[in-house]
Each structure stands twice: as C-alpha cells, then as structure tokens.
TIBA-817796 format. One record per residue (C-alpha): y, z, x. Coordinates in nm, 4 decimals. Layout:
+----------+----------+----------+
|       py |       pz |       px |
+----------+----------+----------+
|        Y |        Z |        X |
...
+----------+----------+----------+
//
This chain:
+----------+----------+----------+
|       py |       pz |       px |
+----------+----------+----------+
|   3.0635 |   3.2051 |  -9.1135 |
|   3.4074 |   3.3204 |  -8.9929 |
|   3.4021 |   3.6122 |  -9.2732 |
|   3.0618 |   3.7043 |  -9.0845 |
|   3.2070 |   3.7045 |  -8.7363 |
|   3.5157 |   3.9298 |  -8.8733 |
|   3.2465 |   4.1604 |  -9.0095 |
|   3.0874 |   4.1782 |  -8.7015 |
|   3.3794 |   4.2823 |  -8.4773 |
|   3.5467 |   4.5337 |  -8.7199 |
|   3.1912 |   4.7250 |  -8.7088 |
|   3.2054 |   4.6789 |  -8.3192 |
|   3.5424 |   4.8009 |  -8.2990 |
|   3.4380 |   5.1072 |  -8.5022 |
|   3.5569 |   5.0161 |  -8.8461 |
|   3.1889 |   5.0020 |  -9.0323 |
|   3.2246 |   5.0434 |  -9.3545 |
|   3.5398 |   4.7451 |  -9.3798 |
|   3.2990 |   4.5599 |  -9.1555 |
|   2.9574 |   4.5974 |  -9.4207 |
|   3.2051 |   4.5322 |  -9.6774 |
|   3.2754 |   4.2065 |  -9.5737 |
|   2.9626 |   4.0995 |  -9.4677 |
|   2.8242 |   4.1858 |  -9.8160 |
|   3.0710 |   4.0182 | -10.0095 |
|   3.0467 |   3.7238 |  -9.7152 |
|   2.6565 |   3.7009 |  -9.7940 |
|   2.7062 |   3.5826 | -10.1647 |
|   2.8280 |   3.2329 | -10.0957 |
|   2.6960 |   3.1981 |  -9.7406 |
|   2.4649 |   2.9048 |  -9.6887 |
|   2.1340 |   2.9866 |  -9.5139 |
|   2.2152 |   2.9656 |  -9.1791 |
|   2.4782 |   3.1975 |  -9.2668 |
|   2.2403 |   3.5034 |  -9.4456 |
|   2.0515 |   3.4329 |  -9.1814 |
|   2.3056 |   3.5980 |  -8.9313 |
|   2.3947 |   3.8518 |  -9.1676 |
|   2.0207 |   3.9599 |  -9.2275 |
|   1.9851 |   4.0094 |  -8.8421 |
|   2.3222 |   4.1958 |  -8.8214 |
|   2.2061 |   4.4369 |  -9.1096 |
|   1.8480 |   4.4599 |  -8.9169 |
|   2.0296 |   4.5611 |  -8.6157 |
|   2.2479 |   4.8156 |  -8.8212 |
|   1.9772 |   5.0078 |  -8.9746 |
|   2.0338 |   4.8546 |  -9.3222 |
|   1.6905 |   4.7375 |  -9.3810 |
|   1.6574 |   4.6680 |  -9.7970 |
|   2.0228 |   4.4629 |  -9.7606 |
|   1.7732 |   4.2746 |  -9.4572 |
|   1.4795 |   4.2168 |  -9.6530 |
|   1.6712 |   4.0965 |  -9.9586 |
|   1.7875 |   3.8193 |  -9.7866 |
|   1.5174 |   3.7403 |  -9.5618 |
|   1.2480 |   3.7430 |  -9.8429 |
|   1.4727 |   3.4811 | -10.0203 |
|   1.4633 |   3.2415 |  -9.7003 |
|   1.0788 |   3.3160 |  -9.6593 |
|   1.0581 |   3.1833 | -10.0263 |
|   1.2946 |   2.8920 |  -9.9953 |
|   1.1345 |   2.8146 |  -9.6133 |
|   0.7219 |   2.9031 |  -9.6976 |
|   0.6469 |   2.6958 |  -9.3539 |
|   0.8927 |   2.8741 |  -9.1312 |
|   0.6533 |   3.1161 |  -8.9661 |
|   0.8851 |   3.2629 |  -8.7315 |
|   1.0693 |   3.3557 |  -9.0044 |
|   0.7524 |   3.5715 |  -9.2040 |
|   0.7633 |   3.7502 |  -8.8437 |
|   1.0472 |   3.8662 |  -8.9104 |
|   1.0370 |   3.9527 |  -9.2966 |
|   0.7075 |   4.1301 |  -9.1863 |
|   0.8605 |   4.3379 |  -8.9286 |
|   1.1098 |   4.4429 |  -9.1909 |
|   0.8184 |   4.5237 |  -9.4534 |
|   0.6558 |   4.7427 |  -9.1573 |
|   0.9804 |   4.9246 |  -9.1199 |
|   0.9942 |   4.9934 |  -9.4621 |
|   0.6600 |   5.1915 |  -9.4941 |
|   0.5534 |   4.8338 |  -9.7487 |
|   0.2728 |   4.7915 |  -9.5125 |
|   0.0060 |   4.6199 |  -9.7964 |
|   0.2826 |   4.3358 |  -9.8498 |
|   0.3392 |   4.3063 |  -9.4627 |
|  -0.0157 |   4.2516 |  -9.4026 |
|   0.0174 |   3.9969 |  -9.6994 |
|   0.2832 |   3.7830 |  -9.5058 |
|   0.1211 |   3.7888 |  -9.1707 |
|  -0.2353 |   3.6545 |  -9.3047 |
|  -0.0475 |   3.3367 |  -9.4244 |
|   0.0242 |   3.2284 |  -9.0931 |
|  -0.2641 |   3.0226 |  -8.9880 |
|  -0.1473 |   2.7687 |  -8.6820 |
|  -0.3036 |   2.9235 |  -8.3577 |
|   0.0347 |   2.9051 |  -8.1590 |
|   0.2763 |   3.2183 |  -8.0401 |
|   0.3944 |   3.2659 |  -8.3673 |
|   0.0322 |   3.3825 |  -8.4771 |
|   0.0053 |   3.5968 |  -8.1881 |
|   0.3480 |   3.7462 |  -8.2796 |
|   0.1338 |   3.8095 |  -8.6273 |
|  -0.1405 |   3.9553 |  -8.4538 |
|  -0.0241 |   4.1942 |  -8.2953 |
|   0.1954 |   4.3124 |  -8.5763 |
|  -0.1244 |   4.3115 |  -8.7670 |
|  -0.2843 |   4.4844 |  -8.4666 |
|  -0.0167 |   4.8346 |  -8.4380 |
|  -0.0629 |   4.7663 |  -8.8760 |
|  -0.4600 |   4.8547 |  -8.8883 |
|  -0.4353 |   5.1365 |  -8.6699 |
|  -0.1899 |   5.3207 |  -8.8809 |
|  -0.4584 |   5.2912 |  -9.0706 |
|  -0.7489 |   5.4127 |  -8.8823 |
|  -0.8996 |   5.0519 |  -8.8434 |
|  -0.9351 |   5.0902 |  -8.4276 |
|  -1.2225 |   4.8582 |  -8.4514 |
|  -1.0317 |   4.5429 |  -8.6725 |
|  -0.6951 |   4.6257 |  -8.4528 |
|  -0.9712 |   4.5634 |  -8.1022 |
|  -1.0577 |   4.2024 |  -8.2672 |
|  -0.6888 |   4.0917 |  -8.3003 |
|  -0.6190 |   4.1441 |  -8.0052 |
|  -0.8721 |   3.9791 |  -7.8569 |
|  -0.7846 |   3.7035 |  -8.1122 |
|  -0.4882 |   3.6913 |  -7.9614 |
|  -0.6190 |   3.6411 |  -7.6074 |
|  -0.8335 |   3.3604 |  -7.7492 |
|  -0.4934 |   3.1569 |  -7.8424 |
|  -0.3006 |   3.2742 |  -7.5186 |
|  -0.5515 |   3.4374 |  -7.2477 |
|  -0.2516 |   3.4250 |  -6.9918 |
|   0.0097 |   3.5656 |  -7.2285 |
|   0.1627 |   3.8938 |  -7.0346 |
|   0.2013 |   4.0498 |  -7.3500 |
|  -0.0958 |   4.0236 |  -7.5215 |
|  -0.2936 |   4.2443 |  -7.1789 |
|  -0.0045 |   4.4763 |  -7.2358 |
|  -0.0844 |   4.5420 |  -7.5676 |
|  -0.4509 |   4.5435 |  -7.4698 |
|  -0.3747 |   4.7734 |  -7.2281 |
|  -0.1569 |   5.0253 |  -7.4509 |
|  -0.4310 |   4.9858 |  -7.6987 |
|  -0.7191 |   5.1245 |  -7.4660 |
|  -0.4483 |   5.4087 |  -7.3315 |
|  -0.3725 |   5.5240 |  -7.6508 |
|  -0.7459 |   5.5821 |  -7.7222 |
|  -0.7771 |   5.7664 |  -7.3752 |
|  -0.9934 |   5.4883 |  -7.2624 |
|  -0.8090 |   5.4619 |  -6.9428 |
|  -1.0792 |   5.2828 |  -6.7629 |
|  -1.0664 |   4.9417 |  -6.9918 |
|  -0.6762 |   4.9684 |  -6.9950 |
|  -0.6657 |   4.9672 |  -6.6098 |
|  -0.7649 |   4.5724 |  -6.5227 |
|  -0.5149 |   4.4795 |  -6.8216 |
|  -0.2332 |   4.6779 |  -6.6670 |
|  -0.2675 |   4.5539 |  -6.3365 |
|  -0.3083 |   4.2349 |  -6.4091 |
|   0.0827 |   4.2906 |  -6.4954 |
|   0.1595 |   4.4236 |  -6.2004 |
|   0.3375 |   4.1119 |  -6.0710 |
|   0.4565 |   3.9765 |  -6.3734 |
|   0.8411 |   4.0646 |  -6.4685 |
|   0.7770 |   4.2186 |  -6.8289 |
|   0.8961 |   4.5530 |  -7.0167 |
|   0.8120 |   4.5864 |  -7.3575 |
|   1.0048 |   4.8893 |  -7.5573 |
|   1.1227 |   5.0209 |  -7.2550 |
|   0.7364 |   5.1080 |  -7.1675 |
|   0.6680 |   5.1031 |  -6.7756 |
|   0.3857 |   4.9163 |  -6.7051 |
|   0.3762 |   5.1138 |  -6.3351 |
|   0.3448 |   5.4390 |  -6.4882 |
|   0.0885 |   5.3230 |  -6.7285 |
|  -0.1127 |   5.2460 |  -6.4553 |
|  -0.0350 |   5.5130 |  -6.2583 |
|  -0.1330 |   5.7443 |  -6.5609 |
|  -0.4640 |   5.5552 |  -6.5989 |
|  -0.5486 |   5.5739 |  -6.3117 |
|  -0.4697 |   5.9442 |  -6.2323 |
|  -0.6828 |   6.0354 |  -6.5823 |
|  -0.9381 |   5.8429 |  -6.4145 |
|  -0.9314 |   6.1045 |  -6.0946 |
|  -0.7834 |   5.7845 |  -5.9056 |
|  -0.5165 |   5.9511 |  -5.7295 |
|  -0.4424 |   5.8392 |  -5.4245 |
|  -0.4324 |   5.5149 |  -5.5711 |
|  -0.2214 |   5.6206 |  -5.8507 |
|   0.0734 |   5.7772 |  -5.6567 |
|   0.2391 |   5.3992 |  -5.5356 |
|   0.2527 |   5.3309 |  -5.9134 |
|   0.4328 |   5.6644 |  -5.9637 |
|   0.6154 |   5.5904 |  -5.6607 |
|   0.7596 |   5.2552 |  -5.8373 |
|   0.7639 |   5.3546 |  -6.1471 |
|   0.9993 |   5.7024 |  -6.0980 |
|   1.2562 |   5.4579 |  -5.9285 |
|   1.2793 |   5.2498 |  -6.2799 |
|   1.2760 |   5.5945 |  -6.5342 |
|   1.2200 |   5.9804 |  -6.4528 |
|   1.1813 |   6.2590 |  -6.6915 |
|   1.0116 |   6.5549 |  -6.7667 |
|   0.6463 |   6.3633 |  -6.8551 |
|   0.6642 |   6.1417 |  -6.5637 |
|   0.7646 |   6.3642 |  -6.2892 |
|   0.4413 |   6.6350 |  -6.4336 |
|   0.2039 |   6.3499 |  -6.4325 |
|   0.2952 |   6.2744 |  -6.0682 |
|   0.3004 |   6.6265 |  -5.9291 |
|  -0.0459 |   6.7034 |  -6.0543 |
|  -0.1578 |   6.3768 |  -5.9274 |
|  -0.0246 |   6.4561 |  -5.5858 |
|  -0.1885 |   6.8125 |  -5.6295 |
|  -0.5288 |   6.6712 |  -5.7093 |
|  -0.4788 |   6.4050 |  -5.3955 |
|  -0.4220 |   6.7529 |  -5.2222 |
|  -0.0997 |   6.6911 |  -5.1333 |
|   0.0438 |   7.0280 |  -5.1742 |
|   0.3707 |   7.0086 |  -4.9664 |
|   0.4878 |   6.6952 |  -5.1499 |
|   0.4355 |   6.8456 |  -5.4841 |
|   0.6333 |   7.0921 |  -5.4452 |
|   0.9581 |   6.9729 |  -5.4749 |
|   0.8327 |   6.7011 |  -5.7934 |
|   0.7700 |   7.0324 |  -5.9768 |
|   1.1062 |   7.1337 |  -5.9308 |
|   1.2456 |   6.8400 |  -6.0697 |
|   0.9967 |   6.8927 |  -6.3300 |
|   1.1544 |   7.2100 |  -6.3868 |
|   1.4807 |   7.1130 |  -6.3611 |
|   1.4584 |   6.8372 |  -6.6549 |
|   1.2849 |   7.1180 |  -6.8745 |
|   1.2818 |   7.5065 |  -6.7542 |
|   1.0743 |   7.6341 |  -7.0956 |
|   0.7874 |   7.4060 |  -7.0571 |
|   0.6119 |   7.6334 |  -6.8466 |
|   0.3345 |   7.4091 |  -6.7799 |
|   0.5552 |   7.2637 |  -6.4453 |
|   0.6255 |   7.6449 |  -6.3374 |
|   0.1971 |   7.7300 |  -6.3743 |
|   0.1745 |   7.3863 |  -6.1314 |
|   0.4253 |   7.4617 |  -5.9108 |
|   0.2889 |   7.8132 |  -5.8579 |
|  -0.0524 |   7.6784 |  -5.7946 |
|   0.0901 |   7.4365 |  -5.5102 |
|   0.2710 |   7.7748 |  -5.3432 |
|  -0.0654 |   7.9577 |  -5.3755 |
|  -0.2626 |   7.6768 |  -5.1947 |
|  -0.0015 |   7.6899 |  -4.9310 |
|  -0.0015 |   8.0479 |  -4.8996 |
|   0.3211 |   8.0988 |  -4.9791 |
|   0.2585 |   8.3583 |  -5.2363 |
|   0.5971 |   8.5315 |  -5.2827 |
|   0.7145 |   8.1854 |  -5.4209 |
|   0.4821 |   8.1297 |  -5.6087 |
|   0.5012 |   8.4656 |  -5.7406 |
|   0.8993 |   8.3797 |  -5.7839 |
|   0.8953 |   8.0895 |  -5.9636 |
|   0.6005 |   8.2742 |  -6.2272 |
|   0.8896 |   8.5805 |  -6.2587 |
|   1.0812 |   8.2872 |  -6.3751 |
|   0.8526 |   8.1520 |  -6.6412 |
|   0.8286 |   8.4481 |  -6.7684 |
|   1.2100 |   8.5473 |  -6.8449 |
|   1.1490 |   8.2650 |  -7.0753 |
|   0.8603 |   8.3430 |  -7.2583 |
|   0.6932 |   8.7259 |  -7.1501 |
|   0.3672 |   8.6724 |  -7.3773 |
|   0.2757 |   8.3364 |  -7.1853 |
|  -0.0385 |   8.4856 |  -7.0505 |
|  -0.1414 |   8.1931 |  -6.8844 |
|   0.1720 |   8.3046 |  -6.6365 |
|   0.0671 |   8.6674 |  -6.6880 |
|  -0.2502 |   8.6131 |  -6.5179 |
|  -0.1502 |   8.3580 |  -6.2492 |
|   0.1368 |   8.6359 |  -6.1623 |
|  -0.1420 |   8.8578 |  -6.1545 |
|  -0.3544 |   8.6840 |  -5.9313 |
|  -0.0657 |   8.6103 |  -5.6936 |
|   0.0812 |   8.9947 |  -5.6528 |
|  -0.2909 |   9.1044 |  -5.5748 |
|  -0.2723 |   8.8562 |  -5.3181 |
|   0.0893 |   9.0480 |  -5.1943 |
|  -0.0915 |   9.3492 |  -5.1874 |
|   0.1392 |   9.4919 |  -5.4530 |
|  -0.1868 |   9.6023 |  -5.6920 |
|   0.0938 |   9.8092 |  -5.9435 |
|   0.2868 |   9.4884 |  -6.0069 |
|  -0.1030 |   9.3292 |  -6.0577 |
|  -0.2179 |   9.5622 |  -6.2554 |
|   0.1056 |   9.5475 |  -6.5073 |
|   0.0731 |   9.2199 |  -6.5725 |
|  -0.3211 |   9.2132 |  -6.6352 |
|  -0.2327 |   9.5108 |  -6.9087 |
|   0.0237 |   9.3117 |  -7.0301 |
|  -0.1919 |   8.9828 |  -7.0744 |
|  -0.4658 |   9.2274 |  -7.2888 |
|  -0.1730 |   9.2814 |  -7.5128 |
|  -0.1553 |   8.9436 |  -7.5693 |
|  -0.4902 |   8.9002 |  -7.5607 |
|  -0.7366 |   9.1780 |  -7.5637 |
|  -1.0576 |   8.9998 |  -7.5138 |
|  -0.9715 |   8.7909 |  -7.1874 |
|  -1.2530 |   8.8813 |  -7.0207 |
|  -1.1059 |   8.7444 |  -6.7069 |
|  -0.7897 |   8.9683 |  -6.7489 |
|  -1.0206 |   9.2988 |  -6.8171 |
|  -1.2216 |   9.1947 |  -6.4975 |
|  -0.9395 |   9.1732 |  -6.3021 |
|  -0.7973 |   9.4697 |  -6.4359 |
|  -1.1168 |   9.6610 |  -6.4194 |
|  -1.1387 |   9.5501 |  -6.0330 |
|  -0.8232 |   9.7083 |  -5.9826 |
|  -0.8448 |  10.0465 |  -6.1354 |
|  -1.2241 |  10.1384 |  -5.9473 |
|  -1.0120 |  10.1143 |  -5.6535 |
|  -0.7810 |  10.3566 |  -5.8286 |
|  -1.0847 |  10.5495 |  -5.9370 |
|  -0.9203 |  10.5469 |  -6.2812 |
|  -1.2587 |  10.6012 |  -6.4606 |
|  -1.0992 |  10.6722 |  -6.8222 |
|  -0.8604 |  10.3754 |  -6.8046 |
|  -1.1793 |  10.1599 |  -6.7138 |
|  -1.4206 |  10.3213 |  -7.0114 |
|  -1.0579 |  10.2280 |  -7.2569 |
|  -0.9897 |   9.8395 |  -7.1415 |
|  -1.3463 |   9.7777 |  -7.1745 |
|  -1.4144 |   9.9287 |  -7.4737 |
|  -1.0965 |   9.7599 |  -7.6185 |
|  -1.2084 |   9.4621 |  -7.5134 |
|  -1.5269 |   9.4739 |  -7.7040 |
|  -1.3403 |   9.6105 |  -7.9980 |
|  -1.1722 |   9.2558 |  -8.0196 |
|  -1.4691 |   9.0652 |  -8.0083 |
|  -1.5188 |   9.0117 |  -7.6350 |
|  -1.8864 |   8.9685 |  -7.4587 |
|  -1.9449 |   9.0103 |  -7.1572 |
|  -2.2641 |   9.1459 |  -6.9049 |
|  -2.0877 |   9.3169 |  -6.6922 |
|  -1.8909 |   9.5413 |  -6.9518 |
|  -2.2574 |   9.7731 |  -6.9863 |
|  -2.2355 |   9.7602 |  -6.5616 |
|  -1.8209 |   9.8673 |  -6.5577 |
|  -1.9126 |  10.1341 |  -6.8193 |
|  -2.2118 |  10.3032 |  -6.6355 |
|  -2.0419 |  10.3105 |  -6.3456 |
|  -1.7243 |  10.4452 |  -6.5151 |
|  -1.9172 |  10.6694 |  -6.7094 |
|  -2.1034 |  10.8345 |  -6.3746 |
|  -1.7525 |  10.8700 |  -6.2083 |
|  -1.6023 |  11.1478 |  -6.4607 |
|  -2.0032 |  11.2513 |  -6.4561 |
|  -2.0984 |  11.1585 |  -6.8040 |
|  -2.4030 |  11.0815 |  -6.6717 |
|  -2.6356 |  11.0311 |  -7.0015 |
|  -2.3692 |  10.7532 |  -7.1072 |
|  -2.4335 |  10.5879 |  -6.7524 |
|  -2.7742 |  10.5609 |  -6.8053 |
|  -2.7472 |  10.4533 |  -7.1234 |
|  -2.5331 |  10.1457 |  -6.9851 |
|  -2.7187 |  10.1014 |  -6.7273 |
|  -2.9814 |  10.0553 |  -6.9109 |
|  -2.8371 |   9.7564 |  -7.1090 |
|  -2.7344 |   9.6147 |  -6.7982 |
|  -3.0784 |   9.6041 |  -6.6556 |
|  -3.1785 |   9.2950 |  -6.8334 |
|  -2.8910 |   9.1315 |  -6.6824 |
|  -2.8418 |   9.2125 |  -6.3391 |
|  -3.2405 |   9.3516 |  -6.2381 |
|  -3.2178 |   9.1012 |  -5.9425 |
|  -2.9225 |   9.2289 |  -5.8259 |
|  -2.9510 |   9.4214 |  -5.5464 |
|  -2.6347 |   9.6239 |  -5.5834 |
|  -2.6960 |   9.7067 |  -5.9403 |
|  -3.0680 |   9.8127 |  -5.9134 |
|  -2.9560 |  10.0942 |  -5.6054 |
|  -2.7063 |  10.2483 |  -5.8195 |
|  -2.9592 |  10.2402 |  -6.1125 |
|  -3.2335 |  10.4030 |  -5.9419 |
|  -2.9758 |  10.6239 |  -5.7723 |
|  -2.8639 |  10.7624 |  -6.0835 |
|  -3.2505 |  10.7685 |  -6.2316 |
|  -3.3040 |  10.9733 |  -5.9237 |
|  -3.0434 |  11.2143 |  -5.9427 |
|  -3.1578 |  11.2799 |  -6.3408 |
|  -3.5283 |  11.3415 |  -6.2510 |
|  -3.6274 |  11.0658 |  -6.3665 |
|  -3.9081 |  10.9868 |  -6.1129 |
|  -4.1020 |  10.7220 |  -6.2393 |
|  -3.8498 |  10.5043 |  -6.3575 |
|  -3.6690 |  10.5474 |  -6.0621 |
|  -3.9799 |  10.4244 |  -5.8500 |
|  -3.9995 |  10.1556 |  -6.0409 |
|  -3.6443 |  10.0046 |  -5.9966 |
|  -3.6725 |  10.1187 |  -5.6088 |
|  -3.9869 |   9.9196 |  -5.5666 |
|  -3.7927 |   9.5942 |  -5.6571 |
|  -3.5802 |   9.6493 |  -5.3243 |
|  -3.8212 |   9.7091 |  -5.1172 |
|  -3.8153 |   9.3833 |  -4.9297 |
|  -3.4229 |   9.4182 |  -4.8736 |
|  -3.4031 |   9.3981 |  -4.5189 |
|  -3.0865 |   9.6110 |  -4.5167 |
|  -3.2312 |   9.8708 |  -4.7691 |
|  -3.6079 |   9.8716 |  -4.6999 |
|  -3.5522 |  10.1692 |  -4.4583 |
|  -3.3586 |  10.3687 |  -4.7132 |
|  -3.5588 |  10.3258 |  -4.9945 |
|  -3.8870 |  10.3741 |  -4.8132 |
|  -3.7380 |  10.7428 |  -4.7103 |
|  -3.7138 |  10.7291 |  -5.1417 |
|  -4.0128 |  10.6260 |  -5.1708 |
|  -4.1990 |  10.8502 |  -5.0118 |
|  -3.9997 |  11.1627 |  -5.1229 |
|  -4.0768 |  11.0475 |  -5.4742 |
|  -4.4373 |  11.0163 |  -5.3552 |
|  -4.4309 |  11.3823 |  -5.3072 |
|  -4.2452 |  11.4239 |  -5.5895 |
|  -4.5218 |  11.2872 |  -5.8085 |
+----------+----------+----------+
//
C-alpha cells in the first residue's frame, strides 16, 4: 500500500510517469484491497484498460460483489465494450441501490442504441425499487428533456426542487426553467433562470433566459441578458438577431440597428441580420441603407421572397421600374413563387409604358387578386386605356359596390356605355 500512496503523490506533485511507474510495478504483488486503490487511481487518470484489467480480475474472484460489476461496467461503457457491459449489469438481480445503479447504466446503454422505449421501462424499474430516490426523477426527468418532451420532464424536475442534488454538474433549476420556457411557461420559468444563473452562466443559459424574458414581454430586462449573451460569444449571432428584436420592440431602432452593424462585421452573408438591418433602417427612414442590405440578402439568397418584397416596396417609391422588372425576374430565375411577382411586373411594366407586358401580367394576376379592390382599378384602368372595352366593363362591374369607388366607376361605366 505505501508504494501506492508514493505513486499517488509523485503524479500529484506533477511527476506522472515515475508515479504510473510505480503504481504498475506496485499492482503485481498488491493484495486486493490494494488493486483495488490502484484500479480507481488509474480510472481517475484516464488509464482505462490498466482499470479494467484489474477490476475484471476482482469481479471474477468477488462474483457477489455487485457494487463492484458497477464499477467494471462503467469501465466497459467507457471503453465503447457496450455488449459485455450490458452482460455485467443483467447479473445483478437483488432489488436494492446497487440495481438501480445498474439500471440506469443500462438505461443511458439502450439509448445509444436507439432503444428509447426499453431505456423508459428501466427507469421506471428503477422507481419501482426506490420511488423517492432523487436521482432516479432526475434521470427521468433528463430522459423526457432529451426527447423534447418537456411537459413529462417538468413534475420530475420539480419534484427536485428542494432536494440538495447535482448530478454531472447538470442544474436541475435550469432544466426546469428550460422546460418550462419550451413549454411557453415563461413567467414561471424566469425564477428558475433567476436561481439557476447564480449557480452557472454561459452562453446557452443566458440565450435561453433572454428569449424567455422576451416572450414574457419583458423587453427592458432582456436587454442587457443579451449583452452578456454577447459578451460570452460575439459570432453566434443568434444573441445579436434577439437583442435587436428587444431594441425594435422598444423603439429604439438606431440600437438595434447598431448592434445588427455589429453582427455583421462578423459574418456579412448572415442574411438573417441582412434583413432584420433592413427592416430596422426603413424604420430610420434611411431607405438607401434599406435598400443595400435587401440587395445584398438576394445575393445571398435570390429567391427570398420576403427580401424581393421588401426591396420591390422600396424601389416603386423610387419609381425604379427596370430595377423592379430585374429583382423580380431574378427571383423567379432561382426558383422563387410568388402571386404578387405577375402584380409587381404589370405595374412595373406600365411605368416605363410597356403596356402589352402589363396586361399580360396582369392578366396572370387576375386569378389571384380579382377581389382585390386595388388590383382590379388598375386592371381595368389599363384595359381602358388599351381599348379594351368589354373587358374593362367587366372588371369595373366587380367594384361597383365600393363605396369609395362606386362614383368613379359609374362615370366609367357609363362612358363605356357610350362607348359600346
């Protein structure tokens, strides 16, 4: 034993490879007890075959020590030997905390292996043997929360709420928090976060509870949890898209325009940011700096119908017909559908006075947009204009019932009357 204890404080004191050195020569005429404490001390050290060796000779000398297959199964698991693991762990048959231990090894075993439904029945085995045991409804409760089945891990972690237990460093607060937030609980959800930041903060944690305080509409508080968000990791740009999002709601556009400026000095082709940034300038009234980033986000992505809408918006104001009739048409080069595109076009098409196209577009628009009242007035406007009588009476008949229109289009009307 003492040439044990001198391996163990050479490695301590830095000197490793004297220290294994010893302890493997030590092992060879060490009685049990002894391998014993080396086999932990070469678990601890990463050493796992040197572990196993010795522990699989105990299990064989020992065959009723069950604590003792925990242990030489843990060591299988961590060696990928997960067929002879399973092998240990179904010898242990007394229904006591040792089998637990087993079960719930044999529990994190199946699902490596896809067996989510045989993994559900151990544990519940387990809380057959020890239905008060805090870490059986903590593995229940990681179970359901790693399937996203956040409303059947909830009771489990809450009934841990006042128990004093941390299992690999796991928060049971933020697990519950986290539940509870995925199940649109949150109000209830921040106090966990709350907690649960005071015992471990990082990037994950501090994302999770800004959104939750954003969907509690809490929008000044969030603020500043984005920030640290941002702080712990300034390229995941997820936290500077949330943050942004919290500005806009408090009208506070130029910082949330800011902080998108930011996000995108570290990646310029996110065009999630592109078209937030977007959004935001438009709502500064600065339609160039808009408009640049919309263009920009087609590069990226030529069929975002939402960016070419945008963008479209932007240049009728301009009255840039030809840009218009090119995003569009772009647009639908890359694959993208959308109704209004015919709509943009005729109009586009009738403002540099192209005026067959228009009608063209116009026409496959009409299926689309023949009960809207906007649409129909420019279509039988433009029918109009081209001589097209009939037609044009036809569309103008559909608005004659618009209380703000009926006046105008019965003066149509009735010259088309005459007309005919």
């Amino acid at each position: 034993m003492s040439n044990i204890y001198e391996a163990v404080q050479l490695i301590e004191n830095g000197q490793t490879e004297k220290g294994l050195e010893i302890l493997k020569n030590s092992v060879k005429n060490a009685n049990d007890e002894e391998k014993y404490e080396a086999a932990i001390l070469f678990q601890s050290l990463g050493l796992l075959d040197e572990a196993k060796n010795i522990i699989e000779d105990l299990v064989y000398l020992y065959d009723d020590d069950e604590e003792l297959k925990i242990i030489y199964a843990e060591l299988l698991l961590d060696l990928d030997l997960e067929d002879e693991a399973l092998e240990i762990l179904l010898t242990i048959k007394e229904n006591n905390e040792t089998k637990v231990q087993a079960l719930l090894l044999m529990t994190d075993l199946y699902q490596v292996q896809g067996l989510d439904e045989v993994a559900e029945q151990k544990l519940f085995e387990a809380k057959r043997i020890l239905p008060n045991e805090p870490v059986v409804d903590f593995a229940l409760g990681e179970y359901y929360f790693s399937k996203y089945d956040y409303k059947k891990a909830i009771p489990f972690y809450e009934k841990l709420m006042n128990q004093d237990i941390e299992v690999n460093g796991v928060s049971k607060e933020l697990r519950l928090a986290e539940s509870l937030s995925a199940e649109g609980e949150w109000e209830e959800a921040i106090p966990f976060y709350e907690k649960g930041i005071e015992q471990s903060k990082d990037f994950h944690t501090l994302l999770g509870y800004g959104i939750t305080l954003f969907q509690a509409e809490r929008y000044a508080a969030c603020i500043p949890i984005f920030e640290e968000a941002i702080f712990f990791d300034p390229e995941y740009l997820v936290a500077h898209l949330w943050l942004s999002k919290a500005f806009d709601v408090e009208g506070q556009y130029q910082e949330g325009y800011d902080i998108l400026q930011k996000a995108l000095l570290v990646d310029e082709t996110n065009v999630e940011c592109l078209m937030s940034a977007a959004k935001l300038a438009r709502k500064l009234k600065d339609l160039d700096s808009s408009k640049k980033h919309l263009q920009e986000a087609l590069i990226y992505d030529p069929s975002l119908i939402e960016a070419v809408q945008l963008l479209v918006g932007i240049l009728f104001e301009e009255e840039d017909f030809d840009e218009i009739i090119g995003t569009v048409e772009l647009a639908i080069e890359h694959g993208a559908s959308d109704p209004h595109f015919n709509w943009d076009l005729g109009k586009a098409y009738y403002g540099i006075e192209k005026y067959d196209l228009a009608l063209n577009q116009y026409r496959l628009a009409y299926n689309d947009f023949n009960q809207e009242i906007s649409f129909l007035k420019e279509f039988g406007d433009l029918l109009f204009e081209e001589g097209l009588i009939q037609e044009a009476k036809e569309v103008y008949l559909k608005l004659q019932d618009d209380e703000y229109l009926q006046e105008e289009v019965r003066e149509r009307l009735d010259r088309i009357n005459e007309i005919m």
